[in-house]
C-alpha positions in Angstrom: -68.4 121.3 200.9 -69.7 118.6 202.9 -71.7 120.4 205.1 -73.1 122.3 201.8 -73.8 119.4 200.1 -76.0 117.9 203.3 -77.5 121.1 203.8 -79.0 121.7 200.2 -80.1 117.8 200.6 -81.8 118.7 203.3 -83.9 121.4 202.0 -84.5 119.9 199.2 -85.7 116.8 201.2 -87.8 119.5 203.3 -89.1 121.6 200.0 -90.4 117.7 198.6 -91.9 116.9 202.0 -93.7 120.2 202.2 -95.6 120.0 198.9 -95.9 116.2 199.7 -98.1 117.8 202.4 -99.8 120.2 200.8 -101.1 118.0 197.9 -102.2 115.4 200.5 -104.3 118.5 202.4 -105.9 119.4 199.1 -106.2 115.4 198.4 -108.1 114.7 201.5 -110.2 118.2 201.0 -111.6 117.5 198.1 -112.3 114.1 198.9 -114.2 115.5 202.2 -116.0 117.8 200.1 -117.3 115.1 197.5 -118.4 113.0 200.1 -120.2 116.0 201.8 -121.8 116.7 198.3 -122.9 113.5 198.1 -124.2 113.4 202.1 -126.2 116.3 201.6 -128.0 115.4 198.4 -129.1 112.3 200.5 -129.8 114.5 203.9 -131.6 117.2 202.0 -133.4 114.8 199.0 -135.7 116.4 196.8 -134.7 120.2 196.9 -137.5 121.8 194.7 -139.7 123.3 197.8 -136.7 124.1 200.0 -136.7 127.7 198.7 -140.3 127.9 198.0 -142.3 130.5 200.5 -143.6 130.9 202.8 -140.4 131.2 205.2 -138.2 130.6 202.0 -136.3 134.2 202.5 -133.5 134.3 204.8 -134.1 130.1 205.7 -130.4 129.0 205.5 -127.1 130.5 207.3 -124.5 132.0 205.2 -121.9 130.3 207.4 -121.6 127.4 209.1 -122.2 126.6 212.7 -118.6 126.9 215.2 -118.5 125.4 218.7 -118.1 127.8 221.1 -114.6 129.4 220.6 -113.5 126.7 218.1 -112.1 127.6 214.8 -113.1 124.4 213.0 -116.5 125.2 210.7 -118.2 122.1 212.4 -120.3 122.6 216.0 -120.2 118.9 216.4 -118.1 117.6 220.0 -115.3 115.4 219.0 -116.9 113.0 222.1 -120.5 112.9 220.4 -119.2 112.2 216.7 -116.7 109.4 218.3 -119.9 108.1 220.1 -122.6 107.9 217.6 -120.3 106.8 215.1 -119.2 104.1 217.8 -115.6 104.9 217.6 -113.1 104.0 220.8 -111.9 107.0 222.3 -108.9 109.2 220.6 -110.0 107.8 217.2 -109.4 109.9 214.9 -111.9 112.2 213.0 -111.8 113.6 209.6 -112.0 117.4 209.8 -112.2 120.0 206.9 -109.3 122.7 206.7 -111.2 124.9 203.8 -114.9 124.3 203.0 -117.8 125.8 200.8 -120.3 127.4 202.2 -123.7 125.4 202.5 -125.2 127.5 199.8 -122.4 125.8 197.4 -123.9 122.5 198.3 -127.8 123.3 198.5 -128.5 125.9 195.7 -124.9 125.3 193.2 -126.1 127.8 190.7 -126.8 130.4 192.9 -130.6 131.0 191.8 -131.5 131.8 195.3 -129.6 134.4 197.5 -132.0 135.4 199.5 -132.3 132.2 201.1 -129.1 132.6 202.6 -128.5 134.9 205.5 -126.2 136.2 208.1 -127.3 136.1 211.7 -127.6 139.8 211.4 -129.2 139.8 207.9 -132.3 137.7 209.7 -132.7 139.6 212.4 -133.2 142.6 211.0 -135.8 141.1 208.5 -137.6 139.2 211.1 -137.9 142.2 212.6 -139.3 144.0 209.5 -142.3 142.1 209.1 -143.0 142.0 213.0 -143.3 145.6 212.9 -145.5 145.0 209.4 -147.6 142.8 210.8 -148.1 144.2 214.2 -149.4 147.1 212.2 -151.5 145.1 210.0 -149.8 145.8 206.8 -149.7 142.0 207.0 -151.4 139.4 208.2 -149.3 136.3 209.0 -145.8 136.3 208.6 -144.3 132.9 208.6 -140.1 132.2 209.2 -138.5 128.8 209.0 -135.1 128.5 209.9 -133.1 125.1 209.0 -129.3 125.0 210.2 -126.6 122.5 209.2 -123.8 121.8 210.4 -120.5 120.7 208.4 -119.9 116.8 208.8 -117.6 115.3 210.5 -116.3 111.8 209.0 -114.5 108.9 209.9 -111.2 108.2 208.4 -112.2 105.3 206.3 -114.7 107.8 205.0 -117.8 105.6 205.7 -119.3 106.8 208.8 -120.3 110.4 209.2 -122.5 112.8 211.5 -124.0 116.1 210.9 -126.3 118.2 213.3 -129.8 119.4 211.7 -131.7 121.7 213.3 -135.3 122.9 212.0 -137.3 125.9 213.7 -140.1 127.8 212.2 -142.4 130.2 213.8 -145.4 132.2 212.7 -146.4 135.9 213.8 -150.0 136.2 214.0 -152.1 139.8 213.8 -155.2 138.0 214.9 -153.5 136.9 218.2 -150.4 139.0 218.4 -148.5 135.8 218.9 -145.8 134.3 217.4 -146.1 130.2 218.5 -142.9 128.2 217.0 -141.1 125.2 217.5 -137.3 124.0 217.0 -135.7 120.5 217.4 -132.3 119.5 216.5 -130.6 116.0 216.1 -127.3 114.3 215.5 -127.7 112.1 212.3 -125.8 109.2 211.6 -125.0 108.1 208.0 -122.8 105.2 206.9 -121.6 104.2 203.5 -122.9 101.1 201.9 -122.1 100.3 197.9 -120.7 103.6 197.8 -123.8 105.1 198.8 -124.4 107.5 201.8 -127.6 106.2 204.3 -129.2 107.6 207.0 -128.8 105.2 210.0 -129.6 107.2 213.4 -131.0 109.9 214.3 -130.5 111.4 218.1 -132.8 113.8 219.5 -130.9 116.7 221.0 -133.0 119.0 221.7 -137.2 120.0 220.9 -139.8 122.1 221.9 
């Protein structure tokens, strides 16, 4: 009876411990999620030409950058967010474990689809119009791509770090060219009266 007695103590200890867990993951998601909300309206601004053409159709991903072989929806290193954010080493960071998809934060209502594309989606419409212009069925044909990357936060929630990237090209018929440019930073926002500020901004990469 004894033994009986501890062992239904003990799952019942286990059974409160488990959802103690599982309400403090969705606690802590939904806080990550607000705060991303509110990051983004301050990243992004004034959203009223982002799905305005040219190089409106297929501008956003449908999915969120990976590192390389990492199952976390972030490509930011754990050693450049603990650097920029100026944490000490092992810190730790505040990742997501279920997250909307960027088109959640950036168009809520779903008024523009077509904005949002898989890798595979904008290759093959890229390709479209360089056939349709290489033909001269049109003239320019103008693609803007703009990727961003879920944040990473600190565990006070009032640091955070994001990767933007912005490339845009342009196919000309008159030339046959198609001259373009990308650059991609690490920004750095921090937290001040419960509002989310830009702070830094490091150049990673730009041609």
């Amino acid at each position: 009876m004894f033994r009986r007695q501890n062992l239904i103590g003990l799952v019942v200890v286990a059974i409160c411990l488990f959802r103690q867990d599982i309400f403090g993951a969705e606690d802590l998601n939904s806080r990550i999620i607000r705060e991303t909300k509110a990051l983004f309206d301050m990243a992004i601004g004034d959203k009223s030409n982002l799905f305005e053409p040219p190089g409106a159709r297929c501008r956003f991903d449908t999915q969120w950058p990976k590192a390389s072989g990492g199952e976390l929806p972030t490509n930011i290193p754990d050693a450049l967010a603990r650097q920029q954010l100026g944490l000490r080493e092992g810190a730790p960071l505040v990742h997501p474990s279920v997250t909307p998809s960027l088109q959640e934060f950036l168009d809520p209502e779903a008024e523009h689809p077509l904005a949002f594309c898989s890798d595979e989606t904008r290759r093959n419409y890229m390709e479209e119009h360089r056939r349709n212009v290489e033909s001269g069925e049109e003239e320019d044909y103008w693609t803007l791509h703009d990727t961003y990357s879920f944040p990473l936060f600190d565990k006070e929630f009032r640091k955070a770090i994001i990767i933007v990237t912005h490339s845009s090209g342009v196919f000309h018929n008159r030339s046959g060219g198609w001259p373009g440019s990308i650059n991609c930073a690490a920004q750095v926002y921090a937290k001040s009266e419960g509002v989310w500020r830009l702070v830094k901004s490091v150049e990673l990469c730009m041609t």
